[in-house]
N, C-alpha and C positions, 0 to 999 in steps of 0.2 A: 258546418257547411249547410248553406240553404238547402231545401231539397229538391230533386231535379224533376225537371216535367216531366208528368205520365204521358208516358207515347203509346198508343196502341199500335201494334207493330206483327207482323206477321211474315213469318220465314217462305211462304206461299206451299209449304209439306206441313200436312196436318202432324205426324207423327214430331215433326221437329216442336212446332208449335205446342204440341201439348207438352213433351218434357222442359218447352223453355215455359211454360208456367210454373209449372213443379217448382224448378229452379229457382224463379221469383217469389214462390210464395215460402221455400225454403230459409230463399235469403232473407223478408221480410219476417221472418219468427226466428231468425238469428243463428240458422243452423247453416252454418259457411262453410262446410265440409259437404253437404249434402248440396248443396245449393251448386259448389264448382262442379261436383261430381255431375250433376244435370245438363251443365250449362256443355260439358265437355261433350254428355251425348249427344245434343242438339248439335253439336260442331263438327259433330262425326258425320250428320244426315245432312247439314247444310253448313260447311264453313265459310261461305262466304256470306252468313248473318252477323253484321257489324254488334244487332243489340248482346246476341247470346255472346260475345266478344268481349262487351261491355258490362256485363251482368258477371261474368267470370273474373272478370278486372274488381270487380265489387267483393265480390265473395274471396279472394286469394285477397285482398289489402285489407278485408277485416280481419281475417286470418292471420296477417303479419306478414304476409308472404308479399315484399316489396316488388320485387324483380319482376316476378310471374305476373304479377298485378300492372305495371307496369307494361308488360309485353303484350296481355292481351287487351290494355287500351291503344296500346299503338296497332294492334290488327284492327282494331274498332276502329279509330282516325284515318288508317289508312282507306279501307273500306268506304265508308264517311266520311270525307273532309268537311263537310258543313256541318257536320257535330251538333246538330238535334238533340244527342245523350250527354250534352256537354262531360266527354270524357277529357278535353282540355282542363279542363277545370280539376281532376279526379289527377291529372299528370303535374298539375303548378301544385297542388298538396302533396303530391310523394314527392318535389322536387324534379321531376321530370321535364318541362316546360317551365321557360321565366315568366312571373307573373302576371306579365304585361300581353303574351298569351292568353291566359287561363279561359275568358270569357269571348267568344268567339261568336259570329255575329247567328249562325246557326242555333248555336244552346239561347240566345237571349228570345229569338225571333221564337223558339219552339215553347219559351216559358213563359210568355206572355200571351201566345196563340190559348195555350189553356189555361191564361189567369183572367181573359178580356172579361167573361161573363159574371164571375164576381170581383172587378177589379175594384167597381167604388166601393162597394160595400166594405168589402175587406180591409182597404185602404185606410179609407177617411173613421170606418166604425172601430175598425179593431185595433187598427195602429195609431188614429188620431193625426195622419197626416195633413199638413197644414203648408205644403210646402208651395203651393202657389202665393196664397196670402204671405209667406216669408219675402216671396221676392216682389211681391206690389207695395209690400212696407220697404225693402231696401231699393227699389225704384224712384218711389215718391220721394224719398230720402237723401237723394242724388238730383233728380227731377221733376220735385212735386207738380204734381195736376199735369204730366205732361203726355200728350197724345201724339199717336204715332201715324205717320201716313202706310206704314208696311213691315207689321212687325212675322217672326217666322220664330213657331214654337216648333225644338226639336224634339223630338221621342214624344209628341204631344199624347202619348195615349187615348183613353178615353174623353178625353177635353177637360181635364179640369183646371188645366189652367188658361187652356181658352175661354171656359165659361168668368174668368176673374179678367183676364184683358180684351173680350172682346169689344168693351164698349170704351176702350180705350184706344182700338185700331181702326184705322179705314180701314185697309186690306190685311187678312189674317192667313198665314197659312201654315199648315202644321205634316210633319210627317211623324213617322212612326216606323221602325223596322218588322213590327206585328202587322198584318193585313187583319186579324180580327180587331186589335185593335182600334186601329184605323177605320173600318164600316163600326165600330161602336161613338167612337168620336163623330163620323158623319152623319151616322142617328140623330145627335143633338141639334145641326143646321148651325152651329158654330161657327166655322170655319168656311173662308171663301175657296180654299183651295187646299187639298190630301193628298199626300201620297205616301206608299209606303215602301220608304225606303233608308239605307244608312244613311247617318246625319251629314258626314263631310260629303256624302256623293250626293245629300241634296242642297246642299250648300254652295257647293262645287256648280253646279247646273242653275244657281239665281243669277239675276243679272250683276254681274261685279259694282259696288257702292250703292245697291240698290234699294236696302233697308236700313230701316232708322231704328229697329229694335230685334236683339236676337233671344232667346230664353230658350233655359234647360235646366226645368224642375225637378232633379233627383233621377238626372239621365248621365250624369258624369261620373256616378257609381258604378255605371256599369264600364265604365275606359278607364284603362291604367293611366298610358300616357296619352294628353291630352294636347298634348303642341299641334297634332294634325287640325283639332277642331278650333283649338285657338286660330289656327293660320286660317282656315277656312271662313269663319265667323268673320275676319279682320275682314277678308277680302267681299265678303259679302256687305259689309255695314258702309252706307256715307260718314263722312266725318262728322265725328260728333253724336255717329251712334254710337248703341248701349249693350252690352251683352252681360245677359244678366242669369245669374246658374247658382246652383245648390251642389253642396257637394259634402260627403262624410269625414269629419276631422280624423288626421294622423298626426299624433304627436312626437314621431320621430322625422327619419326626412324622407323625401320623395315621396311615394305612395306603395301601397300595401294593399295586398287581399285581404279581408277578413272570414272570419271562422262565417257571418253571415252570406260569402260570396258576391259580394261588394266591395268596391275599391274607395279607399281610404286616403284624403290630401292634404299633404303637411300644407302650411300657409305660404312657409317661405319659396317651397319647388312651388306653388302657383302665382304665386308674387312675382317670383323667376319668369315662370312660362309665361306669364299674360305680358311681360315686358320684351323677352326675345320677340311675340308676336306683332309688336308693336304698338298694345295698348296703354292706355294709363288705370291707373287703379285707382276708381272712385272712392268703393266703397268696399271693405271686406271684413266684415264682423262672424263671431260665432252665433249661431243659430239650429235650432234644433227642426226639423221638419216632420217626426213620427218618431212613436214609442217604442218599444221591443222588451217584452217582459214586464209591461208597466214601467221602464225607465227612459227618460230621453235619452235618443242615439246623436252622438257629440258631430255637430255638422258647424257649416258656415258655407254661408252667402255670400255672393261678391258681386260687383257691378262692374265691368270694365269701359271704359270709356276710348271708342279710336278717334283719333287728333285728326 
C-alpha cells in the first residue's frame, strides 16, 4: 500500500493531542499493542477525533485484529466522510468496501496537497516518469502534427503535460482536484484557464462538443470504474476529437487496486467502456510511463476517437 498523506491534525485538547502522538510514534516503531492502547486514551478525552479512530484502525489490523480494525475506520469515515486519512482505502484492503470505493476524492485531493512541492522532482527524477511524452507519441501516431483549437488536461497537476501540448493548443485549460496543485501549475503561465476541481464535474460544466482534445496523463489510476469519465469526455469532445489517457496494465479482467494504491486496467474492460461510451478506438498499445523499484510499471496508452 502507498503511504497515506501526513496530516497535521489536532484534537483542539492538548492532553488528547499529546497521547495521539505517543500513539503515532508507537505505531511508526511497530509497537501495535502500545500504539491502540494510546489511541484508545485520546478517545476516551476526545471521541469524536476521526484521526485517533484512524490510527487505531492501523494499529488493531497490523495486529490481525480484522473486525476491531474495521470498526474503528468506520467511526473514522463516519466522522469524516471526505476521508483526508484515506481510511476508504484501509476498508477495500480488509475487504470492507468494494474497490471501486477505495480512493475517495478526499484521500487523493489530501495526497497531493502535500506531494505539490516536490512533485516534479520526485516524479520525473526518481521515478523517470515520461508519461506525457507517451501520449504526444500515441497522439502524433493517430494525428501526426495535429493542432488543437481547445484542448482540456484532466488532474493536470503541476503542468507537465501542459508544458508538452501547450504549443500544440490555442486554448488550454487544465484542472486538478489539489488547489496546491493547481497554484503550482499556474506558477508556470501554462495554461489559459485552472480550476480545481473533480474531472467529470469539470467536464460536466464545458461547453457540450466544445473540445477537440481531452488528456489524462496517469489520472485514471486513481478511478476504478471509468465509464463516468468516459461518458463525460464523449460529451464534451466535437466529432472527431481525441481523448487521450494513460493508464496501469491488469492482466486479468476488469480493474483492480494494487498493493501501490492505484487502479489497474485490463484492455478488454477498456476496449468495452470506451465503446459503450460511444468512442472508436484509435489507438491502444502497452506502454510504460515511470519506474518503481528500478522496474517498468506495466501500463498502456490509448487514443479514443468520438465519431
Amino acid at each position: 500500500m502507498a503511504p497515506l498523506p501526513p496530516v497535521r491534525v489536532t484534537s483542539g485538547d492538548p492532553n488528547a493531542d499529546r497521547r495521539f502522538a505517543y500513539a503515532q510514534g508507537a505505531l511508526d516503531d511497530g509497537d501495535h499493542e502500545a500504539a491502540a492502547d494510546l489511541a484508545e486514551q485520546t478517545l476516551e478525552i476526545t471521541p469524536d477525533f476521526a484521526p485517533a479512530h484512524a490510527l487505531l484502525g492501523r494499529a488493531r489490523a497490523a495486529s490481525g485484529q480484522r473486525e476491531a480494525a474495521i470498526g474503528a475506520f468506520q467511526a473514522a469515515l463516519a466522522l469524516d466522510p471526505e476521508d483526508p486519512l484515506g481510511v476508504r482505502l484501509e476498508l477495500a484492503c480488509l475487504g470492507a468496501l468494494p474497490q471501486g470505493e477505495a480512493l475517495g476524492p478526499g484521500y487523493v485531493r489530501a495526497l497531493f496537497d502535500q506531494y505539490a512541492p516536490r512533485f516534479d522532482a520526485h516524479l520525473v527524477g526518481a521515478l523517470g516518469y515520461r508519461g506525457p511524452a507517451v501520449l504526444m507519441e500515441a497522439l502524433d501516431a493517430v494525428a501526426p502534427g495535429r493542432s488543437f483549437d481547445r484542448a482540456l488536461d484532466l488532474g493536470c497537476g503541476t503542468g507537465l503535460m501542459g508544458e508538452v501540448l501547450r504549443a500544440r493548443a490555442g486554448h488550454l485549460a487544465g484542472c486538478d482536484l489539489s488547489p496546491a496543485m493547481v497554484e503550482a501549475a499556474r506558477g508556470k503561465g501554462i495554461y489559459d484557464r485552472l480550476a480545481a476541481a473533480e474531472l467529470v464535474a469539470f467536464l460536466a460544466a464545458e461547453p457540450r462538443a466544445g473540445a477537440d482534445l481531452v488528456v489524462a496523463a496517469d489520472v485514471l489510476v486513481y478511478v476504478g470504474d471509468i465509464a463516468p469519465v468516459l461518458a463525460a469526455a464523449a460529451g464534451a469532445l466535437m466529432p472527431g476529437g481525441l481523448f487521450g489517457f494513460t493508464v496501469q496494465d491488469h492482466q486479468a479482467e476488469g480493474f483492480a487496486l494494487g498493493e501501490d494504491a492505484r487502479f489497474a486496467h485490463a484492455p478488454a474492460y477498456l476496449d468495452a467502456a470506451a465503446r459503450a461510451a460511444g468512442f472508436e478506438v484509435a489507438l491502444s498499445r502497452a506502454a510504460s510511463t515511470r519506474r518503481d523499484r528500478g522496474a517498468d510499471v506495466p501500463g498502456r496508452v490509448l487514443v479514443l476517437r468520438r465519431p
